[in-house]
C-alpha positions, 0 to 999 in steps of 0.5 A: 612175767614180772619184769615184763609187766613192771617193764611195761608199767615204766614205759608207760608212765614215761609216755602215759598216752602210749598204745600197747603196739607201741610198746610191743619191744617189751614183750620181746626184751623182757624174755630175751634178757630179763636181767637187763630188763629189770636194769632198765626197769629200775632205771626207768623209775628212778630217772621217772622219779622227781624226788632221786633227781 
């Protein structure tokens, strides 16, 4: 359940106006792989993150 909620939270600061509809893979990536998901996670952070740039 972490992942999924950390998942989502990186999705949504990418796109801060995104529907939870629109962001409904996540409840099914999270599950189905949680290992890639929290590698997408971290992912998603740092690209998001100005200062690792």
């Amino acid at each position: 359940m972490l992942t999924h909620g950390a998942l989502l939270a990186a999705l949504a600061g990418l796109q801060p106006g995104a529907d939870v509809d629109q962001l409904a893979f996540a409840s099914r990536l999270a599950p189905a792989d949680p290992q890639a998901a929290a590698d997408l996670v971290a992912f998603l952070t740092s690209a998001s993150d100005p200062v690792s740039r």
